[in-house]
Structure formats: C-alpha cells, structure tokens
Rosetta silent file (secondary structure, phi, psi, omega in degrees, C-alpha in Angstrom):
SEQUENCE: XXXXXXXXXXXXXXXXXXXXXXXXXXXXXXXXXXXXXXXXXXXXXXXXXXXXXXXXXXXXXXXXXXXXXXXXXXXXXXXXXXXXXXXXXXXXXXXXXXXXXXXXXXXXXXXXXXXXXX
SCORE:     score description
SCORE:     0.000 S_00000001
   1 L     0.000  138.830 -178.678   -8.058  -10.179  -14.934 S_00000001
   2 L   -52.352  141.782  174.860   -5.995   -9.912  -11.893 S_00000001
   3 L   -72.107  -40.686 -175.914   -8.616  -10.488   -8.527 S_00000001
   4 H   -52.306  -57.043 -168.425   -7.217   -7.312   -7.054 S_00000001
   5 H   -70.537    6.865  167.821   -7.797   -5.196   -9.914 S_00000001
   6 H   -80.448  -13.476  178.760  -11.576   -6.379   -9.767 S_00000001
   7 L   -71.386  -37.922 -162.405  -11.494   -4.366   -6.813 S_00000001
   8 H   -54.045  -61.415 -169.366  -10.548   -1.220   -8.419 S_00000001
   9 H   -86.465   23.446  133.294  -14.041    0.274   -9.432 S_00000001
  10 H   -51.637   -9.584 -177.340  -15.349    0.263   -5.571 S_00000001
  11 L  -119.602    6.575  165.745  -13.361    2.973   -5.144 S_00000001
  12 L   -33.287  -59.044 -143.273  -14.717    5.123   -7.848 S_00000001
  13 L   -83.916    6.310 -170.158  -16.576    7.144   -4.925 S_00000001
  14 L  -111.015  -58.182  174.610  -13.331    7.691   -2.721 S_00000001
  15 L   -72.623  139.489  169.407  -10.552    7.750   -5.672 S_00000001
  16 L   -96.097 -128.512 -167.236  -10.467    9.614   -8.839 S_00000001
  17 L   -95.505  -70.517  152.753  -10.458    8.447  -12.445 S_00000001
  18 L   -35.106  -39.223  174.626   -6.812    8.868  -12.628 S_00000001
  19 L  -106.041   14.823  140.373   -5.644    7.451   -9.618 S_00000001
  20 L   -90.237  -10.868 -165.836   -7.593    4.503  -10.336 S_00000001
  21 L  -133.461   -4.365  165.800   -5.986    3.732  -13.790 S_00000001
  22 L   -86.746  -35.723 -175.592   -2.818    4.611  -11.705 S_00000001
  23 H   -96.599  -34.919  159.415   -3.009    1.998   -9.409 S_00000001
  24 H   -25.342  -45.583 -168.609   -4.600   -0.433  -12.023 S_00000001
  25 H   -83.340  -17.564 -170.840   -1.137   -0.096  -13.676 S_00000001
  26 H   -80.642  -60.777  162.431    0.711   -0.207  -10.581 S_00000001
  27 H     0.653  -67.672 -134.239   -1.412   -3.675   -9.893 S_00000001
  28 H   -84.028  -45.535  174.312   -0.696   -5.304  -13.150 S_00000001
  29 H   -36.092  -93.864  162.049    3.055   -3.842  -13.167 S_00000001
  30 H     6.035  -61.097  177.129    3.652   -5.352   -9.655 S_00000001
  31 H   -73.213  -66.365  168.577    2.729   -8.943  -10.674 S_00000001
  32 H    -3.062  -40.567 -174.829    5.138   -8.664  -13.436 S_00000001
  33 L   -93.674  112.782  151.415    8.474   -8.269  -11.594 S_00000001
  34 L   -97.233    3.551 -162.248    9.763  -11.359  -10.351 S_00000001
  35 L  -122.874 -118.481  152.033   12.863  -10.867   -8.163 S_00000001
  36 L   -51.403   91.057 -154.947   13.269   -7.158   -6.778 S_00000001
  37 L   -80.276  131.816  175.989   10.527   -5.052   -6.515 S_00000001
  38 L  -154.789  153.393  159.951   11.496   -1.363   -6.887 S_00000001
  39 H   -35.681  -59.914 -139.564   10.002    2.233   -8.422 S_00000001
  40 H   -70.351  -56.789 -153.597   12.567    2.053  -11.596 S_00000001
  41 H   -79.557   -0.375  154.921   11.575   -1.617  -12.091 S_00000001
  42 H   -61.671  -57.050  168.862    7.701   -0.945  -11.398 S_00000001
  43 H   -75.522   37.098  144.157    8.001    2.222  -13.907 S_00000001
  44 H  -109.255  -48.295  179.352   10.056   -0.599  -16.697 S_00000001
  45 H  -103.036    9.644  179.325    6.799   -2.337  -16.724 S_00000001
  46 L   -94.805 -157.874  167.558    4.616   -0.055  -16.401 S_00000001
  47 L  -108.162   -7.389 -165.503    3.039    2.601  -18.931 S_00000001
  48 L  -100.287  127.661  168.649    3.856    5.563  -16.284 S_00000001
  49 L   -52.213  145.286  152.350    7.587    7.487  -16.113 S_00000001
  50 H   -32.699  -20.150 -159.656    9.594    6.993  -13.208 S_00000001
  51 H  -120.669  -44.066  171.976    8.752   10.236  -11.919 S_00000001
  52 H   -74.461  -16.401  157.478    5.089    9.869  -12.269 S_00000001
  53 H   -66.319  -36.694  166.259    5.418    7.049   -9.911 S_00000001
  54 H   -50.504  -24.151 -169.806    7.030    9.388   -7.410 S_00000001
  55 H   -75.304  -55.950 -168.862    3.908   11.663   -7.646 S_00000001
  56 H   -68.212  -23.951  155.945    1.553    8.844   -7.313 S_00000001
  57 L   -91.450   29.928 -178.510    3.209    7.546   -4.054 S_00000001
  58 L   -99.634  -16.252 -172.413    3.631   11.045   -2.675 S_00000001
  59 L   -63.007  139.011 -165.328   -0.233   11.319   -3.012 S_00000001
  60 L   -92.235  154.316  169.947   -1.593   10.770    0.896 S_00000001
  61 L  -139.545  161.687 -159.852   -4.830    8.029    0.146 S_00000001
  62 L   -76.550   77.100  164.475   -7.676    7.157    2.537 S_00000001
  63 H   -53.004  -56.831  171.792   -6.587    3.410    3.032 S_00000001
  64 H   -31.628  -89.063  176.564   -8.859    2.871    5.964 S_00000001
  65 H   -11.114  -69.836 -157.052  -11.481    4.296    4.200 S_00000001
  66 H   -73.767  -34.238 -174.725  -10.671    1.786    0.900 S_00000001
  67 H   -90.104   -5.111 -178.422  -10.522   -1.424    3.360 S_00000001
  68 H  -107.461   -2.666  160.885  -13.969   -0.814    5.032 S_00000001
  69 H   -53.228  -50.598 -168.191  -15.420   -0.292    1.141 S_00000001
  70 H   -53.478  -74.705  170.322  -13.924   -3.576    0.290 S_00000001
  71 H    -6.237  -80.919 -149.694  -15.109   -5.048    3.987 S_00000001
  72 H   -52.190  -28.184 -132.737  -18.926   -3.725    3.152 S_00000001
  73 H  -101.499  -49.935 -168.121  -19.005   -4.793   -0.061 S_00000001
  74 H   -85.411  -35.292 -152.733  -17.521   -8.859    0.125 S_00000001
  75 L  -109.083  -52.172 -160.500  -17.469   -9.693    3.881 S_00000001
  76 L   -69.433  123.822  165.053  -19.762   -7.724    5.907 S_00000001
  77 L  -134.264  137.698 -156.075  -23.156   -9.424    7.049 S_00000001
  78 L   -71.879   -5.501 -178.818  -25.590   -7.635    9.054 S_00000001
  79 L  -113.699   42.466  178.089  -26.499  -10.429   11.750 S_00000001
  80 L  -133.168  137.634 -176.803  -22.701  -11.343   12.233 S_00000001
  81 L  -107.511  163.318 -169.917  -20.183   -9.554   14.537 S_00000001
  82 L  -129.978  111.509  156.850  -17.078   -8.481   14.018 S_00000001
  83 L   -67.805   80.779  173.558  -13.584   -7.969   15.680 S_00000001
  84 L   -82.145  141.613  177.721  -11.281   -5.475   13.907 S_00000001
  85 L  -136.763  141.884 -173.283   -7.879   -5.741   15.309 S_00000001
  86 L  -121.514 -179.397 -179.088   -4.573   -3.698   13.972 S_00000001
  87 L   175.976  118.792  178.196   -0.406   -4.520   14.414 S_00000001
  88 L   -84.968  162.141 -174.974    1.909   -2.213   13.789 S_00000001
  89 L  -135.454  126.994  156.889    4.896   -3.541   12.051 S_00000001
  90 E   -88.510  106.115 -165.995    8.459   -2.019   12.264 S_00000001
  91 E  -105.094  114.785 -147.400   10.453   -1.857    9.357 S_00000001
  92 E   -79.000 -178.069 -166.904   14.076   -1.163   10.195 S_00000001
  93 L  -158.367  140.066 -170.822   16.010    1.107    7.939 S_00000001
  94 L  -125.164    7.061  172.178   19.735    2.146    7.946 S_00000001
  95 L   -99.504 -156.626 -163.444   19.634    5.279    6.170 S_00000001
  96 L  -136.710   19.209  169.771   19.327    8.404    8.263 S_00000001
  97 L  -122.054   28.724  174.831   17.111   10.811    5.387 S_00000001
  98 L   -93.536  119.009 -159.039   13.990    8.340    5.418 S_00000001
  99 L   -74.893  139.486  168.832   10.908   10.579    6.638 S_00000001
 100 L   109.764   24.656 -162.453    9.435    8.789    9.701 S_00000001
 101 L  -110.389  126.112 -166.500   12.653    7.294   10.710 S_00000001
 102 E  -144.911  163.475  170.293   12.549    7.100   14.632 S_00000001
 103 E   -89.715  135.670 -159.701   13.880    4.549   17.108 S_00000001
 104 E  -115.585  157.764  156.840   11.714    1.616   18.144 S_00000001
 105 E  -101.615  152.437 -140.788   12.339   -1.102   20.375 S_00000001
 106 L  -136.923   83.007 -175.156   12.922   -4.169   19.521 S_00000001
 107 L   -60.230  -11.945  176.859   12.198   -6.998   21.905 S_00000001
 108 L   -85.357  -37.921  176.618   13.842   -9.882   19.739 S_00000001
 109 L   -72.724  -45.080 -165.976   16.933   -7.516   19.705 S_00000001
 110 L    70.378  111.948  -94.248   16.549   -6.277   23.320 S_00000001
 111 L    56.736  164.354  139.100   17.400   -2.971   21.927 S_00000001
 112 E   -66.966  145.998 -177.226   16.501   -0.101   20.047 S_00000001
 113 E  -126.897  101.432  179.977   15.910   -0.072   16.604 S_00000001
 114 E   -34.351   77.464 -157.496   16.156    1.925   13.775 S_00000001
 115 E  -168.781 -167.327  175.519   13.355    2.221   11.401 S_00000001
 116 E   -81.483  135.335  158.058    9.723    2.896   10.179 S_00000001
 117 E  -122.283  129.797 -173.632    6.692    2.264   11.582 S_00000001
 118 L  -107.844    0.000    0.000    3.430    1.099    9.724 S_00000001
C-alpha cells in the first residue's frame, strides 16, 4: 500500500466516506501516470468519470485542518516546540478565464506577473 494512502483513515472525522475512497483513487491513480499529469489522464486510470473528478476538485476541503491531524498524529511531541512557517508560491498562468488569476510580482522577472497564488 501506497504510504500516503495509509494516511487516509485519519481523516475519517473531518472527511466523509466518499471523499475518502475519492481521494484514495485519486492517490493510487496519480502514481500511475508517468509523464503528464492531467484530469482526463487521472480519470483513464482511475475508477471515477471525468466529470466526477471535476466535482471532487470543485469540493472546497479543510487542508489545514487535514495537515495538523497528520502533524498530531506522527510528529507532534508534547515536551518539544515547534515553528510552523508558510510560503506562498506563484504559479504563473497565461490564460485570462482561470479563477484567482491576478497580477503578482515577480522579483526574478522585475515585473509583474501573471498567475495564481497558493
């Protein structure tokens, strides 16, 4: 079994039944592809339609939430401190109907730059 997908039933109390056996499949699909990663060729290896992939990444999910389960559960010790730290990452983008698409700046460009931010 895949390690990520060992992960999967920690999130029973956040996720539901379904959307756990969604992302199991997305998981296993995922390692599968070896070049381009895309929806069509994630729904070609998966058991889920093309369309039911759109649903399942339209769904909003409590990421945060799902990284301080994982945290608690593997990592976390109670006489040890901790730094959490974040970085946003800008991913540029050139078409102009991508929701979130704003301009950023781009100090390696010295410009602005067109894209997503995460």
């Amino acid at each position: 079994m895949l390690p990520d997908i060992q992960l999967l039933p920690l999130l029973q109390d956040i996720l539901s039944v379904a959307k756990i056996e969604q992302l199991r499949d997305f998981l296993t699909s995922f390692m599968c592809i070896r070049y381009g990663v895309s929806i069509r060729s994630l729904s070609r290896y998966s058991s889920y339609s093309l369309r039911t992939w759109f649903r399942f990444l339209k769904f909003e999910y409590p990421w945060a939430d799902m990284r301080v389960l994982i945290f608690k559960k593997y990592v976390f010790q109670p006489d040890r401190q901790y730094i959490i730290s974040m970085d946003e990452v800008v991913e540029g983008k050139s078409r102009d109907k991508t929701f979130g698409l704003t301009k950023f700046w781009s100090s390696i460009l010295n410009s602005p730059l067109s894209g997503i931010c995460f």
